[in-house]
C-alpha positions as CSV (number, residue, x, y, z in Angstrom):
1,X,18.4,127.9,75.9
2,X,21.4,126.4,78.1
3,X,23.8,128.8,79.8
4,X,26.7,128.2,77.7
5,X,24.3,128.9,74.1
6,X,23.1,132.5,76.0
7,X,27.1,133.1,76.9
8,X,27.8,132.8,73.5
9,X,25.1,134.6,71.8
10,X,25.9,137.5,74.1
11,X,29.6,137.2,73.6
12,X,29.3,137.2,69.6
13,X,26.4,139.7,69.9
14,X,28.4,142.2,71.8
15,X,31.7,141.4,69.8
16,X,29.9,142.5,66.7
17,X,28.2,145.5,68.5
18,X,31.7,146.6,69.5
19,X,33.2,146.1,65.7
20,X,30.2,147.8,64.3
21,X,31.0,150.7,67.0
22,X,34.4,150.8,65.7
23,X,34.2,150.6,61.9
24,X,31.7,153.2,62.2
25,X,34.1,155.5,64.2
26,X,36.8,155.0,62.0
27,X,35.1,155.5,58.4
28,X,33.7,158.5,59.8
29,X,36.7,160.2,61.5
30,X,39.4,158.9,58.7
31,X,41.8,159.1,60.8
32,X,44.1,157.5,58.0
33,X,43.2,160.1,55.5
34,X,42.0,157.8,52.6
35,X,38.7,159.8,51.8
36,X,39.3,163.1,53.5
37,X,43.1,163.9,52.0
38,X,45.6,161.6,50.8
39,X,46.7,159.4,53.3
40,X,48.5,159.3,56.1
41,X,52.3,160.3,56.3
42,X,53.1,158.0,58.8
43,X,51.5,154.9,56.5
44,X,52.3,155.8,53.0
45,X,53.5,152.3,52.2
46,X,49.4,151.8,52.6
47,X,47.8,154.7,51.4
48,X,50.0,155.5,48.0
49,X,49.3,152.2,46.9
50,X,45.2,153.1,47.6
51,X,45.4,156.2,46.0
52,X,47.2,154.8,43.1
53,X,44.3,152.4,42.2
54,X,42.2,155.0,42.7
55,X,43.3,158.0,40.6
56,X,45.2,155.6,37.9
57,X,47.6,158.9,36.7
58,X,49.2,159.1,33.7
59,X,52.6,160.2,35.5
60,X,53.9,159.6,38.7
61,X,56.9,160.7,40.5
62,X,59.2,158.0,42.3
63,X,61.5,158.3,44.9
64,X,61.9,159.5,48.8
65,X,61.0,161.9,50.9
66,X,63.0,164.4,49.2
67,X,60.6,163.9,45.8
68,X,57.7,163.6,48.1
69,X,58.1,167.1,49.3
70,X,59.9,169.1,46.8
71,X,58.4,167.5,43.3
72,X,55.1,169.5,42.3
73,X,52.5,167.3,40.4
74,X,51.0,170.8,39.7
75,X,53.7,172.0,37.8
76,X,53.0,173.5,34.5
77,X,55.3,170.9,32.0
78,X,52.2,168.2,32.8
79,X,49.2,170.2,31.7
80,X,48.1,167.9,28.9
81,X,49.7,164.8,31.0
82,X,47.0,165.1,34.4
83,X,46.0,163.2,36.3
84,X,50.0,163.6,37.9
85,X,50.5,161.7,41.1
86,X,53.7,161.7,43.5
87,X,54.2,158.3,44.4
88,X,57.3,158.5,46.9
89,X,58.0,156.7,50.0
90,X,60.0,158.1,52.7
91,X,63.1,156.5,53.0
92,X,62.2,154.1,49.7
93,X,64.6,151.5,48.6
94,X,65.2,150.9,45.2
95,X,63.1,147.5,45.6
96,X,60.3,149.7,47.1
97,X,60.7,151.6,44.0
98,X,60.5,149.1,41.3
99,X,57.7,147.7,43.3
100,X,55.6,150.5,43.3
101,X,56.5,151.6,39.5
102,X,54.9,147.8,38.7
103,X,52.2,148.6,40.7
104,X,51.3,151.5,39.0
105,X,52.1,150.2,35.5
106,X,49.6,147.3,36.4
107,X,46.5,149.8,37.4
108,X,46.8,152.1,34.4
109,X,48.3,152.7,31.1
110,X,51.6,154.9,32.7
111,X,52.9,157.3,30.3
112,X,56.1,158.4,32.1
113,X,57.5,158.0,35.5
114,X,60.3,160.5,36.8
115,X,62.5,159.0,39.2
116,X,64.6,160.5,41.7
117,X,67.6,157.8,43.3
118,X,68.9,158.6,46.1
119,X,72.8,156.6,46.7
120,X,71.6,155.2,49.6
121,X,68.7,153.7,48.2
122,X,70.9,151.0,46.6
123,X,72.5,150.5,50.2
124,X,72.1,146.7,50.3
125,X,71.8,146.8,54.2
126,X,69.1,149.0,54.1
127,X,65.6,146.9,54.3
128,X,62.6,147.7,53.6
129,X,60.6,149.9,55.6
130,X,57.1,148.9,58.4
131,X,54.3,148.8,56.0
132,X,55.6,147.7,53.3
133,X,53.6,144.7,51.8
134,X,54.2,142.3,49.2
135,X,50.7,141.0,49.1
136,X,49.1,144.5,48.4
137,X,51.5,144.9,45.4
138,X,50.1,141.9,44.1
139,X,46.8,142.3,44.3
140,X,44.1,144.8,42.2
141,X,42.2,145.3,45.1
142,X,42.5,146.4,48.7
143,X,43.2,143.0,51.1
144,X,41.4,142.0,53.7
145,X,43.9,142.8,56.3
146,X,44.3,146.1,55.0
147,X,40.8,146.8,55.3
148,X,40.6,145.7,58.6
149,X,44.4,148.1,59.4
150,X,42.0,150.7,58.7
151,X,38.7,150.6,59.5
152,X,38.4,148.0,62.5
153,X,42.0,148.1,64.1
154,X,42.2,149.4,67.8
155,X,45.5,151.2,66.3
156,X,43.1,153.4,64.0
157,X,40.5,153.9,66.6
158,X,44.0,155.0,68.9
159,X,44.5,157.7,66.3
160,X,40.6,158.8,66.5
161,X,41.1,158.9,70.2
162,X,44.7,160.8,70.3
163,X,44.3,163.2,67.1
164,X,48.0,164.5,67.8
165,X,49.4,161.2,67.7
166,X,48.2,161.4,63.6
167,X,51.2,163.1,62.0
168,X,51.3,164.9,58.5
169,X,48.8,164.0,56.1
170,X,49.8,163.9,52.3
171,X,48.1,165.9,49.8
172,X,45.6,165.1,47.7
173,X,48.5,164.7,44.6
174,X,50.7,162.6,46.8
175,X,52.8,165.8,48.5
176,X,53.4,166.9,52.1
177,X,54.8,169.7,53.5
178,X,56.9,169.5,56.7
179,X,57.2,171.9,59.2
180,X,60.3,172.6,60.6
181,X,59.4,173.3,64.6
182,X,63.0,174.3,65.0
183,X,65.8,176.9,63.9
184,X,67.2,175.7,60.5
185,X,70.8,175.5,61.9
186,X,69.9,173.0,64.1
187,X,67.9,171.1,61.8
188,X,70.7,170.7,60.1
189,X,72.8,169.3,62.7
190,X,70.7,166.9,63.9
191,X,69.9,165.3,60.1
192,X,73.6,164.8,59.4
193,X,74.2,163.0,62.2
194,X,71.0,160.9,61.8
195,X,72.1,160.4,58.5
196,X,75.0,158.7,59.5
197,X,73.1,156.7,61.6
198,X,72.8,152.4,61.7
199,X,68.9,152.7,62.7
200,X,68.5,154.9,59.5
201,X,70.6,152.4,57.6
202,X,71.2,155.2,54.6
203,X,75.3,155.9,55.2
204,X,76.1,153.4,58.1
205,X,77.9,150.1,56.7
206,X,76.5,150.7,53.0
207,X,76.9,147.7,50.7
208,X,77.0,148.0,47.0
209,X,75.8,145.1,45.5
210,X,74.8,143.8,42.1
211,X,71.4,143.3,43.3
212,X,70.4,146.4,44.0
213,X,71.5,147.6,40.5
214,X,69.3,144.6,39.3
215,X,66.5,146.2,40.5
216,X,67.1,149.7,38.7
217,X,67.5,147.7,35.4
218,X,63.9,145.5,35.9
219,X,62.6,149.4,36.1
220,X,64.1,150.6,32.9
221,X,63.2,147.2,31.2
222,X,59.6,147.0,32.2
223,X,59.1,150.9,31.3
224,X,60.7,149.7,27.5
225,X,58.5,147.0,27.3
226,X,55.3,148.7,28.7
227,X,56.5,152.0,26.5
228,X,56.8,154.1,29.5
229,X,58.7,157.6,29.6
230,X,61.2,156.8,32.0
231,X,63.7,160.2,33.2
232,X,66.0,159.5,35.7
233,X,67.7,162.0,38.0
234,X,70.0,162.5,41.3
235,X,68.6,165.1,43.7
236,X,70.4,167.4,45.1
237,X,71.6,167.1,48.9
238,X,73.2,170.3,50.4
239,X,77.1,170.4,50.1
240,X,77.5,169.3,53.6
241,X,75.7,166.2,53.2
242,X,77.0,165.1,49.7
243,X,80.7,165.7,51.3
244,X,80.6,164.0,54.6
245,X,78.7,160.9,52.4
246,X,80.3,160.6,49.0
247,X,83.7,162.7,49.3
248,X,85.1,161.5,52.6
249,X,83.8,158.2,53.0
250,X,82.3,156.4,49.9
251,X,83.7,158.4,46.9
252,X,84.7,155.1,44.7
253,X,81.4,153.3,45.8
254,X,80.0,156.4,44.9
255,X,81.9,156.6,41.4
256,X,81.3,152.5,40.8
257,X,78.0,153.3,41.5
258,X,77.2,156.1,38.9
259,X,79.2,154.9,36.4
260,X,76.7,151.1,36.9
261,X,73.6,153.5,36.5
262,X,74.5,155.5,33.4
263,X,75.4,152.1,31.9
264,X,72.0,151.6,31.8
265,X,70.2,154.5,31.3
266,X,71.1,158.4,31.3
267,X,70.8,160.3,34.3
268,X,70.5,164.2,34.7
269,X,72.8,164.8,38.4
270,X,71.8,167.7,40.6
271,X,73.9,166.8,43.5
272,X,77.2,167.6,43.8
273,X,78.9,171.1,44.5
274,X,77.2,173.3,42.5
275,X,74.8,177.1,43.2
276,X,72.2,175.3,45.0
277,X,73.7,173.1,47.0
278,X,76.1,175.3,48.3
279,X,73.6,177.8,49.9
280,X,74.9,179.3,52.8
281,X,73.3,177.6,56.1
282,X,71.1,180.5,57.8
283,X,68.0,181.1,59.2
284,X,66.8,181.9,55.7
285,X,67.6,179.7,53.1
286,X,65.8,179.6,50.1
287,X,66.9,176.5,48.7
288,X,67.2,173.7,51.4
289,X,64.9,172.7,54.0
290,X,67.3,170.7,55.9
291,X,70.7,168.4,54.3
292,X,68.8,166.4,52.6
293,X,65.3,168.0,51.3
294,X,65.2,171.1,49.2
295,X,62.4,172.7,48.5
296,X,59.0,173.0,46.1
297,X,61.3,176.0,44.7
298,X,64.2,173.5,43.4
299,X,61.8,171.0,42.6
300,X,60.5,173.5,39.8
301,X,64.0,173.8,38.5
302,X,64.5,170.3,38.2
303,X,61.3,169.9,36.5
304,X,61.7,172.5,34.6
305,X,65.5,171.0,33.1
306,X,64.2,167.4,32.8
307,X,61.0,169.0,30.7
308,X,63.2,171.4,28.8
309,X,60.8,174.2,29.9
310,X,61.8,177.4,27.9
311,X,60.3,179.7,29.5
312,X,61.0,178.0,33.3
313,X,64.1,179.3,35.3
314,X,67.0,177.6,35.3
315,X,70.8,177.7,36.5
316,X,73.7,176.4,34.1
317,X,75.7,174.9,36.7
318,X,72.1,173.1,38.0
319,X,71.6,170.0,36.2
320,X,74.2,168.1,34.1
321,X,73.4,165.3,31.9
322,X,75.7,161.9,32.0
323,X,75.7,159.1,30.0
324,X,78.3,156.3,29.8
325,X,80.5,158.2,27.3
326,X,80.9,161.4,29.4
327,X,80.7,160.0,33.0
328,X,84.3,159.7,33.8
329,X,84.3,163.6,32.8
330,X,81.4,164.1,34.5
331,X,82.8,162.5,38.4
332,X,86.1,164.4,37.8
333,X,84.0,167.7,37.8
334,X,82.3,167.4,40.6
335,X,85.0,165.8,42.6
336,X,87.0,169.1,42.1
337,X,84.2,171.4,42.3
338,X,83.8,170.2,46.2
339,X,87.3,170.2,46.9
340,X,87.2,174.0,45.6
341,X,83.9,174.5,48.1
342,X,85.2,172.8,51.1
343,X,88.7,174.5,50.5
344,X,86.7,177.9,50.8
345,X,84.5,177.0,53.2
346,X,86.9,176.3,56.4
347,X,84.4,177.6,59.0
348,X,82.0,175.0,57.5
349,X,84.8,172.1,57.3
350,X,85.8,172.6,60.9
351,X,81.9,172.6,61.9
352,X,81.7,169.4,60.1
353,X,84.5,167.9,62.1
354,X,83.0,168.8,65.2
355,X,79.8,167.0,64.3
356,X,82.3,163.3,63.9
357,X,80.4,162.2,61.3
358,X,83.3,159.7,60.1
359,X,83.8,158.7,63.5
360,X,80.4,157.7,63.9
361,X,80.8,155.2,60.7
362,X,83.5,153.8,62.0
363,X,81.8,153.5,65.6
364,X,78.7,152.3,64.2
365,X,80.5,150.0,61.7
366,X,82.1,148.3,64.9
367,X,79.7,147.4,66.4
């Protein structure tokens, strides 16, 4: 045997030796959470879609992060509707939305699908997030390339090797919990500015556009024509975000915007200025995690309005209905009932203006 034919039998020889070594590490270790728990937080683009084709549930929940941590698949108003699954993306797009209600439609027979939208969702700067694939959304079965992500990439055998680098993992039902490794009060701070940030791209230079809209309606109409439950909802952000967003910089995007949603289906709002939203910022708040997450607690009460659950709690002013006919109303209400908060609250509006949230549009939009 010549040189050159031993060179390469050792190369390939040792090549596969070194895969083998690795795909063995990795499908025992997991570091991506597929068999062990639900997936890793840090690739849920990848592992939701995985799980989906797996469990094939009869519901699923749609939205952000903020349905991903505070929407309960457990919850009582499902009991003769399991398996549930909660099928958010952090930071999701409406595109990433309809994308992912397709692909679950396509693996199973969905029964209903309860969708939170988030405003800046329909942002038409925002793109779509690392991970996100159009290929696996097309396809029945795992790709090739997103076999080899997980079981033969030296980025998963990183993640066996550094454990801390790993992240959350989701559970089993599509949830995470996030802990908080600093005081509330500053949580806060630091999400409303982030918010308001261009790398975020979720209040910095937002873009309304008919497209984006578009995509909400293929939702509706492929949930009609596949006779899917579809209920649609705003969550609620704490007062502070919904202000410094919708009330001082984008109230009639925000009003063109609701009033383009309702036109095609109902929604039931939580957002606004209501006994939730505007829980006091402390060290213990029952309500709100941080601006823009609330928690498992106020998930239950949404749940338990959109499921008409008699015997589940609920608050009056938590939850209003809007359609078309009473939308105009419906903005005019909640457009007064922040006024009447941030008028009562001047410790809370001068904080705000400390924090420059506007100015930080306008910087950001500058540049």
């Amino acid at each position: 045997m010549s040189y050159h034919s031993k060179f390469l039998r050792n190369f390939f020889s040792y090549t596969a030796a070194c895969m083998l070594v690795v795909l063995g590490v990795n499908a025992f270790v997991d570091p991506y959470g597929i068999r062990k728990a639900g997936g890793r937080v840090a690739n849920d683009r990848l592992v939701k879609a995985i799980k989906v084709s797996q469990i094939k549930p009869k519901v699923v929940f749609l939205g952000s992060s903020g349905v991903a941590r505070g929407l309960n698949p457990s919850h009582t108003a499902f009991s003769e509707s399991r398996p549930v699954y909660n099928l958010s993306l952090l930071g999701a797009s409406i595109y990433e939305i309809k994308r992912y209600f397709d692909y679950a439609v396509a693996h199973n027979k969905l029964e209903h699908a309860i969708i939170g939208l988030d405003f800046y969702a329909f942002n038409d700067s925002r793109e779509v997030r690392p991970g996100f694939s159009e290929t696996r959304l097309n396809s029945q079965y795992i790709s090739p390339k997103d076999l080899l992500g997980i079981y033969l990439s030296l980025d998963s055998l990183n993640l066996v090797m550094n454990p801390d680098q790993r992240g959350y993992y989701f559970a089993d039902d599509g949830t995470y919990e996030h802990r908080i490794q600093i005081g509330i009060e500053r949580q806060f701070e630091i999400k409303l500015i982030e918010d308001f940030t261009q790398s975020e791209q979720m209040y910095w230079n937002y873009k309304f556009s008919e497209a984006t809209i578009g995509h909400f309606q293929s939702i509706v109409e492929s949930a009609d024509s596949e006779g899917v439950r579809v209920d649609i909802f705003l969550p609620p952000l704490h007062a502070t975000l919904f202000y410094s967003a919708m009330m001082s910089n984008y109230w009639p995007t925000y009003e063109k915007w609701l009033k383009r949603i309702v036109n095609i289906h109902p929604v039931w709002d939580f957002s606004g200025c209501n006994t939730i939203t505007t829980e006091p910022i402390s060290g213990e708040m029952n309500w709100f995690e941080d601006p823009s997450h609330y928690t498992e607690e106020v998930g239950d009460l949404i749940l338990n309005k959109l499921s008409e659950a008699e015997s589940g709690k609920s608050l009056r002013d938590f939850g209003q209905y809007v359609t078309s006919e009473n939308v105009n109303e419906h903005l005019q209400q909640v457009r007064s009932q922040c006024q009447k908060w941030s008028n009562s609250n001047p410790n809370i509006m001068h904080w705000l203006e400390e924090l420059n949230l506007i100015n930080r549009m306008k910087i950001s939009t500058a540049e």
